[in-house]
ROZA-252018 format. One record per atom (N, C-alpha, C): atom name; x, y, z; residue in one letter. Coordinates in nm, 4 decimals, always signed. Layout:
<rs>
{atom=CA&east=X&north=Y&up=Z&rest=A};
...
</rs>
This chain:
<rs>
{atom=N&east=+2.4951&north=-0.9210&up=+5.8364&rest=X};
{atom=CA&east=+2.4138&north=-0.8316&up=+5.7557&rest=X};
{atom=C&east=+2.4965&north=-0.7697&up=+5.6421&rest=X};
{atom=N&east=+2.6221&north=-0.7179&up=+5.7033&rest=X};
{atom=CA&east=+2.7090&north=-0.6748&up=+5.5513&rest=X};
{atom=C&east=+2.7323&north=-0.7688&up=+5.4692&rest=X};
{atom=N&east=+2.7785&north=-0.9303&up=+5.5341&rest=X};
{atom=CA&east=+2.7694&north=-0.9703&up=+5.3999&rest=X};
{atom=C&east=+2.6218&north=-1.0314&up=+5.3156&rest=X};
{atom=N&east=+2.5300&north=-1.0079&up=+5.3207&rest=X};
{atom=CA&east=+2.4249&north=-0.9962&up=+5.3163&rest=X};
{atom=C&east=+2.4025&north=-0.9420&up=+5.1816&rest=X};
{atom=N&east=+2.4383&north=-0.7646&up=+5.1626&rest=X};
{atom=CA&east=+2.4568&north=-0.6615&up=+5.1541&rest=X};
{atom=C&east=+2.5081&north=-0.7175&up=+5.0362&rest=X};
{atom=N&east=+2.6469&north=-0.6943&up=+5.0842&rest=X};
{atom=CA&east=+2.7630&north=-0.7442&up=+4.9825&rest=X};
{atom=C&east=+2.6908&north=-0.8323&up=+4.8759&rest=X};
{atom=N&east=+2.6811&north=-0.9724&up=+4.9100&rest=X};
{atom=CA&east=+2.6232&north=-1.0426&up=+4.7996&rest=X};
{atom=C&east=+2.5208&north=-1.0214&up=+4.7123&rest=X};
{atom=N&east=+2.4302&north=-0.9400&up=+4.7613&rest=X};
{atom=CA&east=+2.3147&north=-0.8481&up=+4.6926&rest=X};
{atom=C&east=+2.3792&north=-0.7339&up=+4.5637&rest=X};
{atom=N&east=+2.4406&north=-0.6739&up=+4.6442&rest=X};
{atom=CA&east=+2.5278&north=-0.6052&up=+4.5289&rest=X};
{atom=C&east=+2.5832&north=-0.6795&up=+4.4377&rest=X};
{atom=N&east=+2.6962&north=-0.7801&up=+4.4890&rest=X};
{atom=CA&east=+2.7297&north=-0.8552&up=+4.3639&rest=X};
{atom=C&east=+2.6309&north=-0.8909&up=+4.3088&rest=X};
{atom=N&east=+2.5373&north=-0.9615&up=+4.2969&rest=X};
{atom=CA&east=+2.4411&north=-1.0293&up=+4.2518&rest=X};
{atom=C&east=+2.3789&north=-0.9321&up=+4.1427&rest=X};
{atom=N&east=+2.2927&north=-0.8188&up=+4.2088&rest=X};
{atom=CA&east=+2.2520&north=-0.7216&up=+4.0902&rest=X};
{atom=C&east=+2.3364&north=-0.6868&up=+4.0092&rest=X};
{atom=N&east=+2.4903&north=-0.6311&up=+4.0307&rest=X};
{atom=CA&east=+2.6341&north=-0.5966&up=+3.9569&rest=X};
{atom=C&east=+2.6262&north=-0.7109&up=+3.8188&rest=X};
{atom=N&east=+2.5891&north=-0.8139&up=+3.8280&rest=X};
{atom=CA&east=+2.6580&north=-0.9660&up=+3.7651&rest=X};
{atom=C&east=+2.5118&north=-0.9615&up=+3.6643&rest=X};
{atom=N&east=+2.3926&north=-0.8621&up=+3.7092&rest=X};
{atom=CA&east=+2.2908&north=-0.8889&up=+3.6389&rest=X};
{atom=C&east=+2.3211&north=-0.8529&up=+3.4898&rest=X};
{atom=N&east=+2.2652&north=-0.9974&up=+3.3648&rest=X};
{atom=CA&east=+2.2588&north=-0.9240&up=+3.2586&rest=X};
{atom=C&east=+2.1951&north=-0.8229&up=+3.1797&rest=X};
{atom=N&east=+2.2395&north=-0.7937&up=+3.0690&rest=X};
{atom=CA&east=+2.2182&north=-0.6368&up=+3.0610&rest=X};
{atom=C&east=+2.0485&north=-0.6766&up=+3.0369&rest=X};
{atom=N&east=+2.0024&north=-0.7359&up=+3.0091&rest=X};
{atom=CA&east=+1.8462&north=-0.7312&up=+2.9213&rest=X};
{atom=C&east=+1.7684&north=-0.7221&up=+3.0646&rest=X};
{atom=N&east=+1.8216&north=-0.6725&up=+3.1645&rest=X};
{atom=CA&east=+1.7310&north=-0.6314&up=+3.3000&rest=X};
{atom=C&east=+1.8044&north=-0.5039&up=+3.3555&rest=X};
{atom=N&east=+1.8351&north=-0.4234&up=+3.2508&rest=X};
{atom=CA&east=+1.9178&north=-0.3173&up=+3.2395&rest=X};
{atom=C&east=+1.8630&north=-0.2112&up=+3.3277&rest=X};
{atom=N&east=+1.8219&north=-0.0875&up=+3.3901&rest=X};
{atom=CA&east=+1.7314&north=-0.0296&up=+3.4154&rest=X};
{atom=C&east=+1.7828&north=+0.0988&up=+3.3582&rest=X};
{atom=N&east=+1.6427&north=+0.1790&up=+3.3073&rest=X};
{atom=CA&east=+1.7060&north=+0.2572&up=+3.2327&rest=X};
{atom=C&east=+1.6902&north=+0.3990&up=+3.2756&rest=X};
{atom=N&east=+1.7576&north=+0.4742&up=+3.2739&rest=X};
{atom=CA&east=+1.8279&north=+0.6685&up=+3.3846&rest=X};
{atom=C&east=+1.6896&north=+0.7342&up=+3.3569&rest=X};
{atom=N&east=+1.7006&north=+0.7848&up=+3.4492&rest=X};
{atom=CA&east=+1.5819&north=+0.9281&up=+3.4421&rest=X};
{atom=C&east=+1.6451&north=+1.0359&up=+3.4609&rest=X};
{atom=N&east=+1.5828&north=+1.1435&up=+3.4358&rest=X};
{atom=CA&east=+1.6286&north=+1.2294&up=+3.4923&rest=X};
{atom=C&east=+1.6748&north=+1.2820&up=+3.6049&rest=X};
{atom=N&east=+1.7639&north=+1.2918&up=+3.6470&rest=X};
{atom=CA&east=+1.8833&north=+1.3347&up=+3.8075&rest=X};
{atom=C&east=+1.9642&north=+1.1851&up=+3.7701&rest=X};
{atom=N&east=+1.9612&north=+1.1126&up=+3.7059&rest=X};
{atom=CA&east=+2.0196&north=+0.9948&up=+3.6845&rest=X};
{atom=C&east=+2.1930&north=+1.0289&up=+3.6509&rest=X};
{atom=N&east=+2.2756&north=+0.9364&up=+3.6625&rest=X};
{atom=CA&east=+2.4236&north=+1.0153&up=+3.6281&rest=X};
{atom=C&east=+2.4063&north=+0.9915&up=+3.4741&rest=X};
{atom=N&east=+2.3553&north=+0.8785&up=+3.4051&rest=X};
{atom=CA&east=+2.3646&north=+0.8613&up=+3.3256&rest=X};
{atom=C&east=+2.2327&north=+0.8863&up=+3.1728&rest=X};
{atom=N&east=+2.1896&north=+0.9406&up=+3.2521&rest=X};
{atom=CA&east=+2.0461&north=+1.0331&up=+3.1990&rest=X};
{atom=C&east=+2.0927&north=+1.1071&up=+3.0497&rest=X};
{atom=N&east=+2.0569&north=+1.0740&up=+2.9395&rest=X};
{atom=CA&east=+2.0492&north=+1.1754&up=+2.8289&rest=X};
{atom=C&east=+2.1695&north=+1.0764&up=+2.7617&rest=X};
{atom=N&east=+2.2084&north=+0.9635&up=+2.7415&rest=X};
{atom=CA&east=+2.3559&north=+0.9090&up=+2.7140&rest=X};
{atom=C&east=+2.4395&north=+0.9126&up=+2.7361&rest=X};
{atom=N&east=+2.4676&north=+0.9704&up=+2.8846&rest=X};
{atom=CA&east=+2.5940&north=+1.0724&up=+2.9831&rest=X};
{atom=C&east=+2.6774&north=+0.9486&up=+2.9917&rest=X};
{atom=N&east=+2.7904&north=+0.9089&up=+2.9366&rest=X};
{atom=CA&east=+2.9247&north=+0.8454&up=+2.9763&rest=X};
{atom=C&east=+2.9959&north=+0.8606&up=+3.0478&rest=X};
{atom=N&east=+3.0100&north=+0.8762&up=+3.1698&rest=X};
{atom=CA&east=+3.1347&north=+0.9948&up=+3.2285&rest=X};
{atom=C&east=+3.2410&north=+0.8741&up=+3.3177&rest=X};
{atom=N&east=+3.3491&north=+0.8792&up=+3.3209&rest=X};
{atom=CA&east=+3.4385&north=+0.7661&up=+3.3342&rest=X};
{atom=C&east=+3.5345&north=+0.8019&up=+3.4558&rest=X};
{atom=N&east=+3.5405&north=+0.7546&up=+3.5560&rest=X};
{atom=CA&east=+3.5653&north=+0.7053&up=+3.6574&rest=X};
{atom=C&east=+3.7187&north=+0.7100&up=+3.6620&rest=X};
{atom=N&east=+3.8552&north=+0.7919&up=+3.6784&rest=X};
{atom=CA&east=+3.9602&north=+0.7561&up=+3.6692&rest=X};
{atom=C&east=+4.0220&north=+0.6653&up=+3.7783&rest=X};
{atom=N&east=+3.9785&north=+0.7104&up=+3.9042&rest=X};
{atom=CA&east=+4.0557&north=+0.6474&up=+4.0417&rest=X};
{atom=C&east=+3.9538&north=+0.5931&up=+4.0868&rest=X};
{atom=N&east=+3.8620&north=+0.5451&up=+4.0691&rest=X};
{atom=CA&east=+3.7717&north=+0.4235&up=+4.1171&rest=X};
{atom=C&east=+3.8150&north=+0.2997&up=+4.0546&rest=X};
{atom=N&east=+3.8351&north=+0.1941&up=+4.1327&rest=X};
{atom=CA&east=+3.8363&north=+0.0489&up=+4.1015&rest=X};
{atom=C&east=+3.7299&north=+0.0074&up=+4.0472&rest=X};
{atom=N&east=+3.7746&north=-0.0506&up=+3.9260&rest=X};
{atom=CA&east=+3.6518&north=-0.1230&up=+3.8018&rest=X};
{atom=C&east=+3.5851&north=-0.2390&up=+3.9121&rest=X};
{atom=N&east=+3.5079&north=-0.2461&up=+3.8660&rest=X};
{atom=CA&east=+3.3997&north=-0.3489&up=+3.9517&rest=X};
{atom=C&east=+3.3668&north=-0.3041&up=+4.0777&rest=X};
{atom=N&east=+3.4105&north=-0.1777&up=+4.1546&rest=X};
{atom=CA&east=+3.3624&north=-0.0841&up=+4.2594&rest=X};
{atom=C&east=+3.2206&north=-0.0662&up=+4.2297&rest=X};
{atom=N&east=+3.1140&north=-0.0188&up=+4.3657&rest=X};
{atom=CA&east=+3.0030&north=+0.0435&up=+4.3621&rest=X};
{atom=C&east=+3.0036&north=+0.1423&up=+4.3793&rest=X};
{atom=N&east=+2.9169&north=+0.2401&up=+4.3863&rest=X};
{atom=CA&east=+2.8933&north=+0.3536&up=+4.4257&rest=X};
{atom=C&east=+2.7368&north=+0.4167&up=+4.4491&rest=X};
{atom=N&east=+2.7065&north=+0.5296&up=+4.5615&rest=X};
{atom=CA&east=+2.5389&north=+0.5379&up=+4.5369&rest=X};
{atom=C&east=+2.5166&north=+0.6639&up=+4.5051&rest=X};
{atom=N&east=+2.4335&north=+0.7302&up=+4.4197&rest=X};
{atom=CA&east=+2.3831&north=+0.8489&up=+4.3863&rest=X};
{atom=C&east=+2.2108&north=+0.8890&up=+4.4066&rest=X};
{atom=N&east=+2.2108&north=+0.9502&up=+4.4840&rest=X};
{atom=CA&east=+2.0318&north=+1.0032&up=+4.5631&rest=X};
{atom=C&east=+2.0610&north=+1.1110&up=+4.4953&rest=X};
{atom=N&east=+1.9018&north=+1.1789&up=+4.4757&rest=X};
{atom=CA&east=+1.8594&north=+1.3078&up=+4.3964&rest=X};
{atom=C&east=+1.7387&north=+1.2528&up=+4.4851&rest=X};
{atom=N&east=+1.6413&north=+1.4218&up=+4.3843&rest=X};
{atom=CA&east=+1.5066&north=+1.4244&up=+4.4309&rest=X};
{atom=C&east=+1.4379&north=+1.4179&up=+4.2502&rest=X};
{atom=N&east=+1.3177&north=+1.3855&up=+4.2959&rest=X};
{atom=CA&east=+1.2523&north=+1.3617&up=+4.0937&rest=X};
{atom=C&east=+1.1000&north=+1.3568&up=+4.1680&rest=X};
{atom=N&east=+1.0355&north=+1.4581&up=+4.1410&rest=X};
{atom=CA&east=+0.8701&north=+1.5020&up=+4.1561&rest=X};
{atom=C&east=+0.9088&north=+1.4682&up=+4.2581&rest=X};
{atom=N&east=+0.9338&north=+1.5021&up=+4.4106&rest=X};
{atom=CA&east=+0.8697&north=+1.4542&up=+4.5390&rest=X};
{atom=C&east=+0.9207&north=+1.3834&up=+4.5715&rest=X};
{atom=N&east=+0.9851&north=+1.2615&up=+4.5225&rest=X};
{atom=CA&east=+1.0474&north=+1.1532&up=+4.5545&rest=X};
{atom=C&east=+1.1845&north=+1.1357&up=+4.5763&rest=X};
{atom=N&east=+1.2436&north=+1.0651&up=+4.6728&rest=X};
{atom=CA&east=+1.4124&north=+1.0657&up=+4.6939&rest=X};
{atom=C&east=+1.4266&north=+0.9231&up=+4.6236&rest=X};
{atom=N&east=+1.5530&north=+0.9589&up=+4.5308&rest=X};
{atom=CA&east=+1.5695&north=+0.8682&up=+4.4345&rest=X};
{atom=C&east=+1.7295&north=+0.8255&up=+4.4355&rest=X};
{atom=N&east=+1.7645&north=+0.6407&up=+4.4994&rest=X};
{atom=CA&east=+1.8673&north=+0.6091&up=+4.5359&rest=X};
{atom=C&east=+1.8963&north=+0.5229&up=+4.4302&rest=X};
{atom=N&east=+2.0258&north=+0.5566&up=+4.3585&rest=X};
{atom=CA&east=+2.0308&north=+0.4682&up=+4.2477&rest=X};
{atom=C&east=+2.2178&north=+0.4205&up=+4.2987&rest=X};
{atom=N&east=+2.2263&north=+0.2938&up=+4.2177&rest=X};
{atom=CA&east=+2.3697&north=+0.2209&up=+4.2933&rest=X};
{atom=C&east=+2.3977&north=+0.2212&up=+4.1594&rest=X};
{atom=N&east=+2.5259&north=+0.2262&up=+4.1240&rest=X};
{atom=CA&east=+2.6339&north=+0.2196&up=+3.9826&rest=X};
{atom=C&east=+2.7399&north=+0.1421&up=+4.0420&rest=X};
{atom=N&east=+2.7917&north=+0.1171&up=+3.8951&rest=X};
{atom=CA&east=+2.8927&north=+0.0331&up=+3.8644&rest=X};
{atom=C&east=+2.9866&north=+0.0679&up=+3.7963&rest=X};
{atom=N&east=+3.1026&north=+0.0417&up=+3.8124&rest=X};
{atom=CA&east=+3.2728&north=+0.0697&up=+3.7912&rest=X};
{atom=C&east=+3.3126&north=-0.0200&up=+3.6289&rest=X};
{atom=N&east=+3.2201&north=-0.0126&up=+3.5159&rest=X};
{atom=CA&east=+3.3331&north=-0.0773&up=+3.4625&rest=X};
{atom=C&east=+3.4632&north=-0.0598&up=+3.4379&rest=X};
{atom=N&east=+3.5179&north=-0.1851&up=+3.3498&rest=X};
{atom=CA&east=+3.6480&north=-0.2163&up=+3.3129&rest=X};
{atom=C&east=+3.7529&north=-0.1159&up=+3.2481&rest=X};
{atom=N&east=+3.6604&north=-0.0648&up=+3.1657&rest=X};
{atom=CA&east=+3.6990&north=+0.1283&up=+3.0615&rest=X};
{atom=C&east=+3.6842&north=+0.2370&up=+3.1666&rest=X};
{atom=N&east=+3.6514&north=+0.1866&up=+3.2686&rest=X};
{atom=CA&east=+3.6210&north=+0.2965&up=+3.4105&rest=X};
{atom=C&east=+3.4878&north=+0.4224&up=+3.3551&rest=X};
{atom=N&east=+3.4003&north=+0.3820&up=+3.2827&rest=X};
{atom=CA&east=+3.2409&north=+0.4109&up=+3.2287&rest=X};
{atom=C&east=+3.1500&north=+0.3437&up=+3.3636&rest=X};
{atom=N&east=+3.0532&north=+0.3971&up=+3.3961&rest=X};
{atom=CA&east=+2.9420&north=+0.3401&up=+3.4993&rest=X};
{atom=C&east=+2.8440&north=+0.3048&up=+3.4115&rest=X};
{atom=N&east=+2.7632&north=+0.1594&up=+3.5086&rest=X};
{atom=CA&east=+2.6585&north=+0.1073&up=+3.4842&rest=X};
{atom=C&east=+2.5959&north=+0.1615&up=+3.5978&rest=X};
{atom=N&east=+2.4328&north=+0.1821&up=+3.5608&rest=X};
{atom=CA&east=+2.3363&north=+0.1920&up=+3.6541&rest=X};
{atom=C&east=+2.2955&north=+0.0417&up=+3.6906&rest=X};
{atom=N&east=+2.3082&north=-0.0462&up=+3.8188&rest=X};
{atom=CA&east=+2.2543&north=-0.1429&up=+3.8387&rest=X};
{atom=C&east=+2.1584&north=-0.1460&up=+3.9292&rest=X};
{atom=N&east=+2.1293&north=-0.0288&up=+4.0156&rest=X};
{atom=CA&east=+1.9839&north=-0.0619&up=+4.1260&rest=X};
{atom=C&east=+1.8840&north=+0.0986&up=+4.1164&rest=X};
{atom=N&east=+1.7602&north=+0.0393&up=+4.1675&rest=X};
{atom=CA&east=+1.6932&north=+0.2135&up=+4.1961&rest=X};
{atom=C&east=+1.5959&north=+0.2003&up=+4.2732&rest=X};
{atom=N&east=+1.6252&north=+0.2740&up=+4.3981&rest=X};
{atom=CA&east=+1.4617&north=+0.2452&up=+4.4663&rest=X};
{atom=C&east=+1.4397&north=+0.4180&up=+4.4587&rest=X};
{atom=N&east=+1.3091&north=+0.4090&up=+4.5470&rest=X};
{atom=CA&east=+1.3082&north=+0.5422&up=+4.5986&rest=X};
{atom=C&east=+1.2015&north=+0.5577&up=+4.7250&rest=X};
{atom=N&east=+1.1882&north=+0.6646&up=+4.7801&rest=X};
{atom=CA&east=+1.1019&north=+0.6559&up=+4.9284&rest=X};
{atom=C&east=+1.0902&north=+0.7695&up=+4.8729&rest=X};
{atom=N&east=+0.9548&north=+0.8507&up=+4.9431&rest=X};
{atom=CA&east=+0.8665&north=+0.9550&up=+4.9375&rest=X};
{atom=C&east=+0.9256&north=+1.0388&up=+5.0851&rest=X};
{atom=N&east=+0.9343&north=+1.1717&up=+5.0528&rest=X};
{atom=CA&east=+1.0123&north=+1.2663&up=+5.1409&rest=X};
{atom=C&east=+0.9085&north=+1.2894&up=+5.2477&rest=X};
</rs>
């Protein structure tokens, strides 16, 4: 199952940008927010949950190379 997981991540990670998804608000990267990563390994994941109207909102990022995050996943479930 982890590697499962794993390859899923890579897979969305590797997605090109023109299936980009784009921040909302509670998003890290919401409003043009750049914020850069010093001691995280580039190509690392990471997950960030908030709440947005009612909803719990799980979004997965990405480590680039300049140590800047990509948003690459977003679900969400109802509280």
């Amino acid at each position: 199952m982890k590697t499962i997981a794993a390859a899923l991540l890579t897979t969305i990670a590797a997605a090109s940008a023109a299936f980009a998804i784009e921040p909302v608000p509670g998003s890290i990267t919401y409003g043009g927010a750049q914020p850069r990563l010093e001691q995280a390994p580039a190509g690392s994941n990471f997950f960030h949950t908030f709440h947005l109207n009612g909803t719990e909102v799980h979004e997965i990022y990405k480590v680039n190379a300049d140590r800047t995050v990509s948003l690459v996943s977003r679900s969400t479930s109802n509280d």
